[in-house]
Biopython code that builds the backbone (N, CA, C, O; Angstrom):
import numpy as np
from Bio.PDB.StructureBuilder import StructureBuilder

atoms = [
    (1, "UNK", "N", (85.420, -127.171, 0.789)),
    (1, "UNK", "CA", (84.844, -126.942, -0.529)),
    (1, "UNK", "C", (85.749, -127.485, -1.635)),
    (1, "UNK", "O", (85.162, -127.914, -2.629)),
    (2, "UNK", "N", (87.244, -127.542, -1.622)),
    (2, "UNK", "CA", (88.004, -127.975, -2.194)),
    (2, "UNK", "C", (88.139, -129.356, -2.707)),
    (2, "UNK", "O", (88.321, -129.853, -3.818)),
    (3, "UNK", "N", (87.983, -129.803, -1.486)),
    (3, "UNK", "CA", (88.066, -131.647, -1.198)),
    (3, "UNK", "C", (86.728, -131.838, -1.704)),
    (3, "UNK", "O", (86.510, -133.046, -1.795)),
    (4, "UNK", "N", (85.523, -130.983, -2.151)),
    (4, "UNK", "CA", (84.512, -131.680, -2.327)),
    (4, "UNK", "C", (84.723, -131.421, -4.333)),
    (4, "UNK", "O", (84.435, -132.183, -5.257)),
    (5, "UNK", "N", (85.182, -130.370, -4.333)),
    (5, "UNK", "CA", (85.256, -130.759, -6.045)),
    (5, "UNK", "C", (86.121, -131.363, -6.337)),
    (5, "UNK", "O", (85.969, -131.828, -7.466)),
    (6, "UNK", "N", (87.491, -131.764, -5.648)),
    (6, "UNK", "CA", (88.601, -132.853, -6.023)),
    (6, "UNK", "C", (87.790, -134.100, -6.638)),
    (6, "UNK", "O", (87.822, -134.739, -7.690)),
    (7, "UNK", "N", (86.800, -134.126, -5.052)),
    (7, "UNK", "CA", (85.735, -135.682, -5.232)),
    (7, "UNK", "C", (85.375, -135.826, -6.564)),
    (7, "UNK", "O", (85.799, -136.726, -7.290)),
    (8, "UNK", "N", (84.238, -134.547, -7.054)),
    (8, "UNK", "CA", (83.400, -134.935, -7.900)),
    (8, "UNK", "C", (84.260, -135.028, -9.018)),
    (8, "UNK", "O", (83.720, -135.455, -10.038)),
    (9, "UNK", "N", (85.457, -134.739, -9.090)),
    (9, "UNK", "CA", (86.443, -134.723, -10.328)),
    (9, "UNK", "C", (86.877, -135.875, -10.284)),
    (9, "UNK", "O", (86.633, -136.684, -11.179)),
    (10, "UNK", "N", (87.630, -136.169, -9.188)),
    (10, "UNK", "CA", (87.502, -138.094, -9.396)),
    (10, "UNK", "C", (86.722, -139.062, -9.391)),
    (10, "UNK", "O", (87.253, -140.148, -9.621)),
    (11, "UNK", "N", (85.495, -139.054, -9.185)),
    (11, "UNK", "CA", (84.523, -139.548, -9.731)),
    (11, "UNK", "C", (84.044, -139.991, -11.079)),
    (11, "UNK", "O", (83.348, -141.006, -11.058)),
    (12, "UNK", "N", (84.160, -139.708, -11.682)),
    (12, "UNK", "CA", (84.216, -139.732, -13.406)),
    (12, "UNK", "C", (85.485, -141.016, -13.781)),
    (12, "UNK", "O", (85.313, -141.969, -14.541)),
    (13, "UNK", "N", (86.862, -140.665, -12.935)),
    (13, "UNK", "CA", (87.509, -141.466, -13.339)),
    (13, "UNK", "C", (87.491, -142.995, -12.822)),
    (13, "UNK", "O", (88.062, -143.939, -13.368)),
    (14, "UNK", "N", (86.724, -143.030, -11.668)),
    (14, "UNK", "CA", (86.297, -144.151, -11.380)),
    (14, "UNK", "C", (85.190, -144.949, -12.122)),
    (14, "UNK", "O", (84.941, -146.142, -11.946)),
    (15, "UNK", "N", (84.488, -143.994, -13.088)),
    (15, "UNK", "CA", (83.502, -144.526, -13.796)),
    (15, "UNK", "C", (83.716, -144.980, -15.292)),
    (15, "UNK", "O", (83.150, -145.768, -16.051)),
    (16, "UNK", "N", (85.088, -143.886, -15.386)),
    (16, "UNK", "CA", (85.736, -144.296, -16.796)),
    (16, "UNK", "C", (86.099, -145.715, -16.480)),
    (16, "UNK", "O", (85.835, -146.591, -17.303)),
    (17, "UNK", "N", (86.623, -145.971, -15.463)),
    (17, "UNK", "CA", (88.009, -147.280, -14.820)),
    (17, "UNK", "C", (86.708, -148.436, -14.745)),
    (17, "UNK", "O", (87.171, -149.571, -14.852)),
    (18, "UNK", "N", (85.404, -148.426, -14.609)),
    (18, "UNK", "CA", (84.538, -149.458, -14.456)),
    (18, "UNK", "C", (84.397, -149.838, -15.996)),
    (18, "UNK", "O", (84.517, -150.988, -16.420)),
    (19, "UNK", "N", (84.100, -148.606, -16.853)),
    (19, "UNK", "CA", (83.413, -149.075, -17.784)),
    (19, "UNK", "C", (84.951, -149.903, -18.768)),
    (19, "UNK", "O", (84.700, -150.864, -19.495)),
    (20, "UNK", "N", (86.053, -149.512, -18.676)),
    (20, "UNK", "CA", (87.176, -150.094, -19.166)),
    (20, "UNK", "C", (87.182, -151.688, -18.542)),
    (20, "UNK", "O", (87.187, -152.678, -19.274)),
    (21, "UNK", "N", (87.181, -151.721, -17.642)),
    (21, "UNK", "CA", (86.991, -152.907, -16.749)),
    (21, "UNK", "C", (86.072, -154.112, -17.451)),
    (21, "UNK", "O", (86.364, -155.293, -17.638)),
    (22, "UNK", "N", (84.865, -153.381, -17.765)),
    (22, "UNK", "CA", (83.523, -154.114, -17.902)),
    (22, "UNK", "C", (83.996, -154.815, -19.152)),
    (22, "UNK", "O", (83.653, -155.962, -19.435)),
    (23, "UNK", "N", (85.030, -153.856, -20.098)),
    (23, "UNK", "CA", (85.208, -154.240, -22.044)),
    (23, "UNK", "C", (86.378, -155.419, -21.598)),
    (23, "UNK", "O", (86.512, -156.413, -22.312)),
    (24, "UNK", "N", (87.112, -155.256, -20.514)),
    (24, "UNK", "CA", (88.438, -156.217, -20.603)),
    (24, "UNK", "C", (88.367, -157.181, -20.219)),
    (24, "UNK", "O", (89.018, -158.113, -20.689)),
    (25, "UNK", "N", (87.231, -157.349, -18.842)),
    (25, "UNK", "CA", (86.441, -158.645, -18.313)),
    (25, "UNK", "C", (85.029, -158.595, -18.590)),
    (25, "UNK", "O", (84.292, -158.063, -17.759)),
    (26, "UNK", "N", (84.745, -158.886, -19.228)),
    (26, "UNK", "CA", (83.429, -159.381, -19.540)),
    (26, "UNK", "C", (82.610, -159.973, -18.671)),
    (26, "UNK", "O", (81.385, -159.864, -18.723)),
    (27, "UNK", "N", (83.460, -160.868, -17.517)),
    (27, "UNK", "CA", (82.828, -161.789, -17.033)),
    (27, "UNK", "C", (82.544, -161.661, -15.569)),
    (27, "UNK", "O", (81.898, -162.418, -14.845)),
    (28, "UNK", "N", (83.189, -160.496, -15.274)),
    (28, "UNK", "CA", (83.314, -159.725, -13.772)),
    (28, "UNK", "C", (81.561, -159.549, -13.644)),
    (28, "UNK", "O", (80.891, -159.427, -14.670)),
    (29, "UNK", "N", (80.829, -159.554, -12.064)),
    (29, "UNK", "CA", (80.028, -159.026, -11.913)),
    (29, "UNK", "C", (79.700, -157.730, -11.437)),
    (29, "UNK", "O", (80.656, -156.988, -11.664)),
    (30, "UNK", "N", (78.736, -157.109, -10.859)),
    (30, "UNK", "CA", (78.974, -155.804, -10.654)),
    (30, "UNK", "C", (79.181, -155.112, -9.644)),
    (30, "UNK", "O", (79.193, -153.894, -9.468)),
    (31, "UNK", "N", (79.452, -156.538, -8.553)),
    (31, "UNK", "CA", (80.120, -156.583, -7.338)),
    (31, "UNK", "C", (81.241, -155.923, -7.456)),
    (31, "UNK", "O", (81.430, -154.764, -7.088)),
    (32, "UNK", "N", (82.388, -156.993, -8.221)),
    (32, "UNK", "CA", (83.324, -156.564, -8.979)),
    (32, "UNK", "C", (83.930, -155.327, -9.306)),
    (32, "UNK", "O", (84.971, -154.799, -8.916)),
    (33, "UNK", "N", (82.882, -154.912, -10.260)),
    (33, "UNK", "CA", (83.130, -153.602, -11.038)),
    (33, "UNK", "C", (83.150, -152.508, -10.092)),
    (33, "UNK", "O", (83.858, -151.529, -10.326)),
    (34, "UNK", "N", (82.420, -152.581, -9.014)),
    (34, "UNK", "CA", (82.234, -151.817, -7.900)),
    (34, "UNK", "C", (82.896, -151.568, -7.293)),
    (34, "UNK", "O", (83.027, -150.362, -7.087)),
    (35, "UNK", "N", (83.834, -152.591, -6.532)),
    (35, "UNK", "CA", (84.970, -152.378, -5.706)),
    (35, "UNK", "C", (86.018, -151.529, -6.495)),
    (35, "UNK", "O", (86.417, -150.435, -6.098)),
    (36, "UNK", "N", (86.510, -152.256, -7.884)),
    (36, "UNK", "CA", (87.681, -152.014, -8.721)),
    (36, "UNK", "C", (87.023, -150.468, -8.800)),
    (36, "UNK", "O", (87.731, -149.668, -8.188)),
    (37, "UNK", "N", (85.790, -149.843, -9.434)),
    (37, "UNK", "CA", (85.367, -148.491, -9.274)),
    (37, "UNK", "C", (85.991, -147.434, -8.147)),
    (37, "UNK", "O", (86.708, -146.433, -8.130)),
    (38, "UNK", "N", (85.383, -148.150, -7.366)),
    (38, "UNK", "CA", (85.700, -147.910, -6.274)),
    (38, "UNK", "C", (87.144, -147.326, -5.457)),
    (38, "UNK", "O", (87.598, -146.289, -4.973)),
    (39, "UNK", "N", (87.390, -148.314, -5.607)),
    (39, "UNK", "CA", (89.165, -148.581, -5.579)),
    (39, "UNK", "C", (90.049, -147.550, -6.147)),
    (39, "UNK", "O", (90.917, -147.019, -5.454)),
    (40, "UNK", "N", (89.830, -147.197, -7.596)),
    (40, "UNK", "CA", (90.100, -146.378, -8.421)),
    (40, "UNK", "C", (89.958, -144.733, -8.141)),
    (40, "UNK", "O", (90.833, -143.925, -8.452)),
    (41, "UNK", "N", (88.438, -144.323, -7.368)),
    (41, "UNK", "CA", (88.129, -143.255, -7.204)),
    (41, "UNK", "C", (89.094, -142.939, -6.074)),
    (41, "UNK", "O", (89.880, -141.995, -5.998)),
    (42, "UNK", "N", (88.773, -144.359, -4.832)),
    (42, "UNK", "CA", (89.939, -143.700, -3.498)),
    (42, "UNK", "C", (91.449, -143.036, -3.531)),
    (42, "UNK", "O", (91.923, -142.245, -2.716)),
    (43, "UNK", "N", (92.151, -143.668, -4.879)),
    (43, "UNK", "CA", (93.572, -143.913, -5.217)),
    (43, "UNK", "C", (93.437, -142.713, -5.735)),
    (43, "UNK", "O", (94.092, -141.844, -5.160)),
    (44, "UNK", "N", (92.499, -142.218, -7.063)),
    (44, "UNK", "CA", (92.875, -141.026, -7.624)),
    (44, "UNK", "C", (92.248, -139.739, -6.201)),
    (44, "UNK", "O", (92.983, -138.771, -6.004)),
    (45, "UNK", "N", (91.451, -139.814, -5.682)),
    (45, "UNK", "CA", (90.948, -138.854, -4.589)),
    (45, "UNK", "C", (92.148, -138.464, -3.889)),
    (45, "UNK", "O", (92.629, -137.331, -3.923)),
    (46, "UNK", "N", (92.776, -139.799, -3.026)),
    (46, "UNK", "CA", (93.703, -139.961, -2.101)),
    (46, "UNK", "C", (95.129, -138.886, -2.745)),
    (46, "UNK", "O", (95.514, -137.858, -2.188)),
    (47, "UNK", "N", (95.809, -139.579, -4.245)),
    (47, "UNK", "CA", (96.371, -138.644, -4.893)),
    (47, "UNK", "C", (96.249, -136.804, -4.572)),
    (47, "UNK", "O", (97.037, -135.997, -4.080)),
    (48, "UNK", "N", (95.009, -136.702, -5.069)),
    (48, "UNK", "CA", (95.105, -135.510, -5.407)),
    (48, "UNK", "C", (95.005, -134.730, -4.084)),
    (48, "UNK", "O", (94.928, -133.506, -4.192)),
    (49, "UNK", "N", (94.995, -135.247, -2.898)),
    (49, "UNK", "CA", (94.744, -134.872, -1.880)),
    (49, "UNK", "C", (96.500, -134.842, -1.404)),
    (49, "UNK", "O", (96.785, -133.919, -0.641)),
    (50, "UNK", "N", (97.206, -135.419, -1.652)),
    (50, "UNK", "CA", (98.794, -135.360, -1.295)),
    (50, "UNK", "C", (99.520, -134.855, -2.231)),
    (50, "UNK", "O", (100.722, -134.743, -1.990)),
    (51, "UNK", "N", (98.970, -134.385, -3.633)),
    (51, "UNK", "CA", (99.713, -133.442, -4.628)),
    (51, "UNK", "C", (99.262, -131.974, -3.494)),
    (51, "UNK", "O", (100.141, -131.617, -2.710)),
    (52, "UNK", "N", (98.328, -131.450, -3.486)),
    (52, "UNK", "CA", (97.896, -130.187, -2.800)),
    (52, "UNK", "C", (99.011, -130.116, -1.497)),
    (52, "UNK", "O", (99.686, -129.117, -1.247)),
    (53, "UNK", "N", (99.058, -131.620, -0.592)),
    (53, "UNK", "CA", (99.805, -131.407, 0.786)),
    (53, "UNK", "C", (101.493, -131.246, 0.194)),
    (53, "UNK", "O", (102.300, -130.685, 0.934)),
    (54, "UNK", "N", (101.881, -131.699, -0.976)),
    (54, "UNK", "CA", (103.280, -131.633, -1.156)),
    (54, "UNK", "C", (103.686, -130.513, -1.837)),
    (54, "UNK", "O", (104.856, -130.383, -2.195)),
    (55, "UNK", "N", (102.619, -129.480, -2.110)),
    (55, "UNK", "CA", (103.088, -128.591, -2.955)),
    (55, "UNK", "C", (103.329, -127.193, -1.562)),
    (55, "UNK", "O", (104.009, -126.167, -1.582)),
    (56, "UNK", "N", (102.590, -127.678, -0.684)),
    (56, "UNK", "CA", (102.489, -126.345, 0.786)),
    (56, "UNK", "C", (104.340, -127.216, 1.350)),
    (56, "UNK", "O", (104.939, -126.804, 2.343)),
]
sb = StructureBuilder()
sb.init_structure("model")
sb.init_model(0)
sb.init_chain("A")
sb.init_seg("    ")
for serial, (resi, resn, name, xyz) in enumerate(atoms, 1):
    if name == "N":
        sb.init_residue(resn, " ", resi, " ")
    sb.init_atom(name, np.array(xyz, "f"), 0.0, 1.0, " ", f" {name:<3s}", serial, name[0])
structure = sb.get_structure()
């Protein structure tokens, strides 16, 4: 249940990280934007998943 609201909490920041993306490259498609989205959500997910394991 934990790991599932971590998710939906990093989620958002992957969507913030697209739409920043979209203003700095203009020219990216949404292939693009997708992965880097993407990318972004795993890194902050992954994070917050090894702050919780380093604090036990």
């Amino acid at each position: 249940m934990k790991n599932t609201i971590k998710m939906l909490l990093s989620l958002p920041i992957g969507l913030v990280a697209m739409g920043i993306a979209k203003l700095v490259h203009p020219s990216w498609g949404i292939n693009y934007l997708l992965i880097f989205g993407l990318m972004v959500f795993a890194v902050t997910f992954v994070i917050s998943l090894l702050v919780k394991k380093s604090k036990n």
